[in-house]
N, C-alpha and C positions, 0 to 999 in steps of 0.2 A: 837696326837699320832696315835689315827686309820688313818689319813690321809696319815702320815710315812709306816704304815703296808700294808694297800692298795695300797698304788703307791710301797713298795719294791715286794708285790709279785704279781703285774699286770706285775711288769716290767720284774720280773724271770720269768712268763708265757711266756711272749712276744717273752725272748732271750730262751726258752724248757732249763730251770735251775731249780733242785730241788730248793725251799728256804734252807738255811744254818738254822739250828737246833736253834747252838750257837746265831744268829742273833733276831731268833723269840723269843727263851727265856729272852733275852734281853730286849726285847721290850715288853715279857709280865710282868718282873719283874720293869721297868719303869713304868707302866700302872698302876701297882700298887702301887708302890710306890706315887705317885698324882703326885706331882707337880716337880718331879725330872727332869733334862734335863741333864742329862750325860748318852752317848753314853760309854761303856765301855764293849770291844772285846778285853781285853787283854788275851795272852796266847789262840788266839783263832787262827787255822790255817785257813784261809780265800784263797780259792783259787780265782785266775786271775779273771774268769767270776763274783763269788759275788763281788771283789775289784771293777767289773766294774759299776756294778748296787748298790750296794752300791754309788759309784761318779754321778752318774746321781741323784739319792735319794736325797744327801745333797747338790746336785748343787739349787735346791729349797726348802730347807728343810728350817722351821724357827721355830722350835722348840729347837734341839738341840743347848747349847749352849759350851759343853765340849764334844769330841772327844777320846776317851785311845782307840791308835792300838800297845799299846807294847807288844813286844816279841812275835809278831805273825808270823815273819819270813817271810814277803812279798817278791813276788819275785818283779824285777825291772819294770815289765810291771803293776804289780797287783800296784806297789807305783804311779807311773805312772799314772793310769787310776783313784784311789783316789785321789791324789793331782789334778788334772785336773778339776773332780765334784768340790771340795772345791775352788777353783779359784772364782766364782761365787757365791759362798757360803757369806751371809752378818751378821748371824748370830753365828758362832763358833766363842768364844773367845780365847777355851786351845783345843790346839793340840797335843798329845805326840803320839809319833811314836818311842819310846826309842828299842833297842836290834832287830830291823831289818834288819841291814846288809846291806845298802843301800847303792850305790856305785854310780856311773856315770849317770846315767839315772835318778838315784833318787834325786841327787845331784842338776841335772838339773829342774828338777820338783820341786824339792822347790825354786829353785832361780824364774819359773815362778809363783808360788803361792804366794812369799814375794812382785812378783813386782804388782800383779794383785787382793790380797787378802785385802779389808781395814779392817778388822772387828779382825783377829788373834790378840790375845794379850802376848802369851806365848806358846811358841813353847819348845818339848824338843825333841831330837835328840841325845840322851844319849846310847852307845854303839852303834855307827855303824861304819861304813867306810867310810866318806866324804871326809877324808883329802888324801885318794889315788891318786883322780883324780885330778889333777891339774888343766884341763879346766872346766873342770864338778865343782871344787869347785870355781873356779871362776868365771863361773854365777850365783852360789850360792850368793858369794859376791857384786855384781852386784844389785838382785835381793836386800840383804840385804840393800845395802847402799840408793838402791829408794824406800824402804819401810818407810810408816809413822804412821804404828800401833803399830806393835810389841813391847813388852815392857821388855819382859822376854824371855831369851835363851841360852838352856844347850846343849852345845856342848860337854861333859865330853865322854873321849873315841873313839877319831872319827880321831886318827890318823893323827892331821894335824899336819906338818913340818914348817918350818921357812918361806917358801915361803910360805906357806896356811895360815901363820900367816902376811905375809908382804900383802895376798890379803883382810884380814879382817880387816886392820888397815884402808888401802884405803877407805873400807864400814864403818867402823866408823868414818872417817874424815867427807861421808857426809850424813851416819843417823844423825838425830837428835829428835829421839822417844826414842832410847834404852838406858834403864836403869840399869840392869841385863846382866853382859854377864859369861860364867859358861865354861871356857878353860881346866879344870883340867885332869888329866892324858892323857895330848897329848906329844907331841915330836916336842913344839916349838923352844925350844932351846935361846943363846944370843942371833940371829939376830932376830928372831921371835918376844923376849920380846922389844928388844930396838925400832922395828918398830910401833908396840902395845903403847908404852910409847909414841914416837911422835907421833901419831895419837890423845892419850890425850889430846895434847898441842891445839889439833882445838876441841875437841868435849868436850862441855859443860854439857852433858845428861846423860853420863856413872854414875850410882853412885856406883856399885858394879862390881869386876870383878877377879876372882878365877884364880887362875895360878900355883896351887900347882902342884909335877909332874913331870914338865914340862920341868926339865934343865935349868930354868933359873936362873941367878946368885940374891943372896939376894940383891945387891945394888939395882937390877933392879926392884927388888918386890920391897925393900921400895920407891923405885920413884913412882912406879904407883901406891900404897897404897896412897901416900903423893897427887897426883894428883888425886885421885878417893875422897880422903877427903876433898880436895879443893872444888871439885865438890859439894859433899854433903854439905859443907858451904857456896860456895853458892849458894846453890838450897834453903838450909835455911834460909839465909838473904834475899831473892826474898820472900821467903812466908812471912817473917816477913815484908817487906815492902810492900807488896800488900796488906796482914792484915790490916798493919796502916792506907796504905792510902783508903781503903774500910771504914775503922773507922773513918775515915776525910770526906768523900764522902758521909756515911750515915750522919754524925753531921750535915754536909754544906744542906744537904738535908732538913734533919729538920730545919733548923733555914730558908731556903727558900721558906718550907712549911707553918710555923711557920707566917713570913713575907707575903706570898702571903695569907694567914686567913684577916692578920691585912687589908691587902691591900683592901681586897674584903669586908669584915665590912667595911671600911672607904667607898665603893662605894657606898654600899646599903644606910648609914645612906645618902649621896647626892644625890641616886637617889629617896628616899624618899623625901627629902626636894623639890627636882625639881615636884613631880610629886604634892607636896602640893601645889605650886607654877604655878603650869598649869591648875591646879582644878580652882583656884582663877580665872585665868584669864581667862578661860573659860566661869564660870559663868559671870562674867563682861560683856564679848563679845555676849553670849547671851542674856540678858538684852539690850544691847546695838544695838542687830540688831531684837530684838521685838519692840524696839524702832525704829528702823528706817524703820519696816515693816510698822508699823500706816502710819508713815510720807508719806513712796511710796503708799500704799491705797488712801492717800486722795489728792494726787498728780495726781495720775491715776483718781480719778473721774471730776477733772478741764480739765485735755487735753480728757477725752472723751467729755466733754462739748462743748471744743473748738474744737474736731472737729467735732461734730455736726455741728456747724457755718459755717467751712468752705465746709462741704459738702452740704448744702445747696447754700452756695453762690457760689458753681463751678457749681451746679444743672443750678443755672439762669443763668450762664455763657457761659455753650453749649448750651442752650435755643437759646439765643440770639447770637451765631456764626454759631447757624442750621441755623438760618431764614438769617444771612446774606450770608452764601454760599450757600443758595438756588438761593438767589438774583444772586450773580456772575455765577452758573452752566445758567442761563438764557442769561446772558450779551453772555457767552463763546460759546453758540450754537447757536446764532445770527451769531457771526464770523465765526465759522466753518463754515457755511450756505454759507456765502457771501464767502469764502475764497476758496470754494470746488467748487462755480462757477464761479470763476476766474479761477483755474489751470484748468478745464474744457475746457473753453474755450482758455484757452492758448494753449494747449496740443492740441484741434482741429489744431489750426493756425500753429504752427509747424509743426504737419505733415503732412498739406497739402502743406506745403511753402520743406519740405525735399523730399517728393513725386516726386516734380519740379524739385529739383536742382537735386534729382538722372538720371531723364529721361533723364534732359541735360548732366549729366556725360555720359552716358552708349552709346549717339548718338557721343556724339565728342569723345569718343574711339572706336568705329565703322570706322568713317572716318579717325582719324589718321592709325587703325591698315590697312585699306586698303589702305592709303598711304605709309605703310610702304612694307607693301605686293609688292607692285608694283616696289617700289624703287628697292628691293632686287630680284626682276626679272631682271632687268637692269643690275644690278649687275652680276650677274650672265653670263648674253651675253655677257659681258665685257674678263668677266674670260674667258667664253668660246673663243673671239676670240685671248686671250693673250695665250693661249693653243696652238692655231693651229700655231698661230707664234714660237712657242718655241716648234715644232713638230722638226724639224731638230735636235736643239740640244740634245735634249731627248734621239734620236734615238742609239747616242755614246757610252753612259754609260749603258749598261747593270747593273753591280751591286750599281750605282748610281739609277735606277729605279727601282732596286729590293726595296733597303731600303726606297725611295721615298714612295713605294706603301705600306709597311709593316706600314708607319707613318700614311698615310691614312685611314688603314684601322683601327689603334688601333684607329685615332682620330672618327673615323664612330661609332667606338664602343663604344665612350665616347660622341660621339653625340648620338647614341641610348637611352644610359642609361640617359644623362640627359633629352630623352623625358620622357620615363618611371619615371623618377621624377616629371618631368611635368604634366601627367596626374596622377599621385599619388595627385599630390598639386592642381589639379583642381579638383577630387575628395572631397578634403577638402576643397575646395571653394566652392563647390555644396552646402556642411552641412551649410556654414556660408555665403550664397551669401552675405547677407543684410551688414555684417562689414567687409568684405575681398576680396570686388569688387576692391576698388581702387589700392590693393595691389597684384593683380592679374596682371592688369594691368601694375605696376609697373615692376615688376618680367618678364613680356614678355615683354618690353621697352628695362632691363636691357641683357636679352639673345639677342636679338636684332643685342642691340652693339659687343656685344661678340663675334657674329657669324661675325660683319663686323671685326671685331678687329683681331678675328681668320684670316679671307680670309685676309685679309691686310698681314697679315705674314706672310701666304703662299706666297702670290705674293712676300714678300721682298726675303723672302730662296728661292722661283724661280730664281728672278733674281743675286740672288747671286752665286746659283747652275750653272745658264747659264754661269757670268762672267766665273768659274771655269771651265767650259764646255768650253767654247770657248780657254784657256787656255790648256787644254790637250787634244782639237781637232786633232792635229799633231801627237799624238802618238798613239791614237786608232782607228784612223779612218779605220784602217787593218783590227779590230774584228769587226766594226761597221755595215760589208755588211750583214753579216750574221746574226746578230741579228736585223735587222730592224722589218723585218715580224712579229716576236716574241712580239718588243714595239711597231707595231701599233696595235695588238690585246689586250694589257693590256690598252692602252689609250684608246680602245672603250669601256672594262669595266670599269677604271675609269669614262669614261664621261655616260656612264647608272646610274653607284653610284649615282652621281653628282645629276643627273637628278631625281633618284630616292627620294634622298635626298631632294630634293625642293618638289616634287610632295607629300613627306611625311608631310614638313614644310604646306603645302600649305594647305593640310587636315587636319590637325591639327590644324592651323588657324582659320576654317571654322567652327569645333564643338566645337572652344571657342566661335566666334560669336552664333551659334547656342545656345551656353550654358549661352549665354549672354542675347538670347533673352528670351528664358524662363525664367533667373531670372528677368527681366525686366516682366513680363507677371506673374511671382508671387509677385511679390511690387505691381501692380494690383489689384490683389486680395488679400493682406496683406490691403493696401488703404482700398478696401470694406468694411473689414473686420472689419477693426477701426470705419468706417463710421457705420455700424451694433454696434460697444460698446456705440458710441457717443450716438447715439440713448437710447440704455438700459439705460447709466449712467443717460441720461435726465428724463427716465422714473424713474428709484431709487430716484432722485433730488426732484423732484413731492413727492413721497412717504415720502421723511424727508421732506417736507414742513407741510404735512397732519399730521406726528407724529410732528414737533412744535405746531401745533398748539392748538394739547392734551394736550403736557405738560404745555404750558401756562396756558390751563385752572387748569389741576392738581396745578400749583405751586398758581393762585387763590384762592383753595379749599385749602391748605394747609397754606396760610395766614393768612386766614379766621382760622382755629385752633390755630391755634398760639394765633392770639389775643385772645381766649378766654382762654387758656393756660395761658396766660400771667396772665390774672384777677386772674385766680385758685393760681398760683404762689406768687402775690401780697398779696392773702388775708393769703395763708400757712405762709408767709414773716412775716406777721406780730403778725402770732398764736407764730411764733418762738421767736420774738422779746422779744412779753410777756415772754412765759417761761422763755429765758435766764435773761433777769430781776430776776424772783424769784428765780431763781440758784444764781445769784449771789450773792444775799443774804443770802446764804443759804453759801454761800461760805466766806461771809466775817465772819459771824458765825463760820464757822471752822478755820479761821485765827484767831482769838480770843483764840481758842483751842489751835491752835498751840504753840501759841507763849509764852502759859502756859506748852504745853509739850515741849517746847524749855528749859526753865527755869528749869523744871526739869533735864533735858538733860546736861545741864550744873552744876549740882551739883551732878547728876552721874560722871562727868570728875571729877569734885575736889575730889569725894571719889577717885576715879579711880588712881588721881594723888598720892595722900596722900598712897592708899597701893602699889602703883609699888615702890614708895622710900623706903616704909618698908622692901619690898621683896628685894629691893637693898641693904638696909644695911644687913640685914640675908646673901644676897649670899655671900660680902664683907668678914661678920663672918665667912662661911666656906672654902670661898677661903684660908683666911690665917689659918683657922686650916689648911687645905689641907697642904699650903707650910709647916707646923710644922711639919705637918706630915711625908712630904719628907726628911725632912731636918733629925728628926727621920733614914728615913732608908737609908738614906746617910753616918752617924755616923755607924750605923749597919754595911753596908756594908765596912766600912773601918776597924770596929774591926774585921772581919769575914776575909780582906785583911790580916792583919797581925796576925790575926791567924794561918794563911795559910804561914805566912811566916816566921814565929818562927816553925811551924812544918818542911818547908823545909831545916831550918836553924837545925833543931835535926836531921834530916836527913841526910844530909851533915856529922854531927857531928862524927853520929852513921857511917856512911860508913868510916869516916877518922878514926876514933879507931880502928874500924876494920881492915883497909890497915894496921895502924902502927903496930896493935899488930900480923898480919900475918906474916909482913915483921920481925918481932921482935922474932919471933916461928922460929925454926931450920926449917921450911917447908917452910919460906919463901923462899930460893936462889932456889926450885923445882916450884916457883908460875912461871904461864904466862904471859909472859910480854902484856901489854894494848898495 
């Protein structure tokens, strides 16, 4: 209640509005009252502003649970701005708004309060003016028919016509809350009533509805008296069979309550029995593995016995594999000895014997490369005098010696480049003389040919140039005067090329020999150098002679222990001998034991066997009480079936008397047809 007072006059501060008198006294006479929740401002004139703050108030209010604004004379904005707070409102059940003169606006505002309010249970609207507006009361109706609270509503006074009666038969076709409707002194008139009547025929929920007034013909009241009674019988047959069957549902309950007792006694007394049953067998199983822990003790004291034995005899068994691959480490450094002065000497023999065959390699590619050298001087005189014969035709072809010379010169420039490979590849001959002499070799053999192979081609495209030369001799011989001078000064540079070209081949030749002789002059001193290892490795040779001859004495000294090892070994062998003798007696002794706690062992089984059969026929025993016992609630449950279906069968019963005796009542030909 203070919570209500506080937020109404923060809120009249906020909007600069006196508090309303009538409002506070209200609320102080609530206050006192205790536990009252009725809001009541009737006959109280409430202007616009407190209408508004009052709707803000109840839009969170949850105290009040009745509302009275009658006969306060609201204007349309003031209805307006309350209905709007109440929209949001979860808490007011009774609204009465009776003798405020509500018209369009307000008409509108209830139809949004009916469609947005779930909490209204009874709304009264008694003397105003709804039924004027026709669209205004038809969001009204609107608002009504999507409402699912409202249960009570007086419309008595409010001027609605036939058509404001044809818009609220449509809202009762699809409310299906409303139970109360209160039409009295309006101006529905016959179409109004007969639309009202068929809306009846869908709506199940009406059980009261007032029409005095109204203009409507009595046939038409008693139809809808006859259909509102219908209604109320049955709403009463529903309560009466939901009664029953609540009466059926609590019975069936108990007897399955009832049933689930017996069920749960019947587990406890087997899981008792089981748990007697596991006791037993437990103790069994523990007797039975103290027994069998003896058994593993004295089982575990025979394999440590034995293997004491075998640790001892694997003792004398490395003993005697030390001393024989001491033997073999001796045999084995004897060979390596002999075996490391064989490759020794082998290794001299070969590389003196490869020393030879290189010298001789490196002298007869010496004198082949200066036979080659020389050949391809001749060569060359040849070409030179096959030139100056073939000067005449030359002289013809101007753009025959252009292109001539352009071939020349590219092929000069791929002789270039494959020198610069050349000594690119004799550089990497330098790093590797000693394995990539022969292949050097090779490689300048092969260019060799090429270079003859090359010139050979040239000569044939000469002579073939010439044939074709001497063929269009006749026709140019015109331009050939004047270009002579021009092709004997490119043939004196071709023949410097030429020249230069050999004079390059030639020195190039010369710092391979030259590069030949220094690798030859370092196998030299590679030679020496070996001869320098030979030497050290004979001195290291020497050095393992002097360390065998220590360890021979070492492996002496160490034979010498042994044998006396061996004695120590022999005399422990046979301290052990002793003992396991006395174990073993010691042991046939506890075999004697055993074979008494064998025997016991074996009439612990016979007990053993004699109560697992007992325990078997017990379980036997309660299995088939068990099935009795099912069997039991199997009968149950079939008396409990047709319980249930001698009640559906009075049910049935009870609904067809009742069809016949409605159909049988003068109210019958006004029922709705299924």
């Amino acid at each position: 209640m203070e919570d209500f007072r506080r937020t109404y006059l923060r809120l009249c501060k906020e909007s600069g509005l006196e508090p309303h008198e009538s409002v506070l006294n209200q609320l102080h006479d609530v206050r006192a009252a205790g536990d009252s929740t009725r809001l009541d401002l009737a006959t109280q004139s409430l202007s616009v502003d407190t209408c508004a703050v009052l709707g803000r108030v109840l839009s969170n209010d949850v105290l009040f649970t009745e509302v009275v604004l009658s006969d306060c004379m609201l204007s349309e904005e003031g209805v307006k701005l309350l209905l709007h707070g109440l929209c949001s409102n979860t808490t007011v059940k009774v609204l009465d708004l009776k003798g405020n003169n509500m018209r369009a606006v307000g008409s509108e505002a209830l139809g949004k309060l009916l469609r947005q309010n779930k909490s209204i249970r009874r709304l009264t609207l008694e003397w105003n003016a709804l039924g004027m507006w026709g669209e205004a009361f038809s969001i009204f109706c609107e608002g009504l028919g999507s409402n699912e609270a409202l249960k009570q509503l007086d419309l008595r006074n409010n001027q609605i016509n036939h058509q404001g009666a044809g818009e609220l038969a449509m809202a009762l076709k699809r409310n299906t809350t409303l139970q109360e409707l209160d039409l009295r002194w309006n101006n529905i008139g016959l179409l109004g009533g007969r639309a009202l009547l068929e809306s009846l025929q869908q709506n199940r929920t009406l059980l009261q509805l007032e029409m005095a007034g109204n203009n409507v013909p009595s046939d038409t009241l008693k139809a809808v008296e006859q259909s509102i009674d219908h209604n109320s019988d049955r709403k009463s047959t529903l309560k009466e069979s939901r009664s029953k069957t609540q009466v059926l549902s609590k019975e069936i309950q108990s007897l399955r309550e009832e049933k689930g007792k017996q069920f749960l006694n019947m587990m406890e007394t087997i899981d008792k029995q089981r748990e007697d049953l596991g006791r037993s067998s437990r103790m069994s199983a523990v007797r039975v593995g103290q027994l069998q822990e003896a058994l593993n003790e004295r089982k575990s004291a025979v394999n440590s016995l034995k293997a004491k034995l075998q640790m001892t005899e694997a003792a004398l068994a490395l003993s005697e594999q030390k001393s024989h691959d001491l033997g073999e480490l001796l045999s084995r450094v004897k060979l390596e000895k002999s075996e490391l002065k064989e490759r020794q000497s082998r290794e001299m023999n070969k590389e003196q014997e490869e020393a030879v065959i290189r010298e001789g390699k490196l002298i007869r590619e010496l004198h082949i490369s200066t036979e080659k050298t020389l050949h391809l001087k001749s060569k060359v005189d040849e070409l030179e005098r096959r030139c100056k014969a073939q000067q005449d035709h030359i002289f013809d072809l101007k753009q025959e010696l252009t292109n001539s010379t352009a071939e020349l010169k590219l092929r000069l420039a791929q002789a270039e480049e494959r020198l610069e490979a050349e000594k690119k590849r004799s550089k990497q001959t330098l790093d590797d003389a000693e394995n990539l002499r022969q292949k050097e070799v090779d490689q300048l053999n092969r260019h060799r040919e090429e270079s003859e192979r090359s010139l050979q081609d040239r000569v044939q495209k000469l002579e073939g140039i010439r044939i074709q030369l001497e063929e269009e001799l006749s026709r140019v011989r015109a331009l050939s005067v004047t270009e002579r001078a021009q092709a004997e000064e490119e043939l004196v540079k071709i023949r410097n090329q030429v020249r230069l070209e050999e004079q390059q081949r030639v020195s190039h030749l010369e710092e391979k020999l030259r590069l030949l002789t220094q690798s030859r002059d370092e196998s030299q001193i590679h030679c020496t150098q070996q001869k320098q290892t030979v030497s050290e490795l004979q001195a290291k040779n020497n050095h393992l002679a002097l360390e065998m001859e220590g360890l021979k004495r070492r492996i002496e000294e160490l034979q010498q222990e042994l044998g006396g090892k061996e004695q120590e070994k022999v005399a422990e062998v046979n301290k052990v001998r002793v003992e396991l003798q006395e174990q073993i007696g010691h042991l046939q002794a506890e075999r004697a034991t055993q074979g008494g706690l064998k025997e016991k062992i074996a009439a612990l089984e016979r007990e053993m066997k004699v109560q697992t059969s007992n325990h078997r026929e017990a379980l036997l025993d309660k299995e088939s009480e068990i099935a009795s016992l099912l069997e039991k609630l199997r009968l149950k449950d079939g008396e409990i079936m047709r319980t249930r279906e001698d009640e559906a069968q009075r049910a049935s019963f009870l609904q067809k008397a009742i069809l016949t005796y409605v159909q049988g009542s003068p109210l019958g030909s006004y029922s709705p047809k299924k």
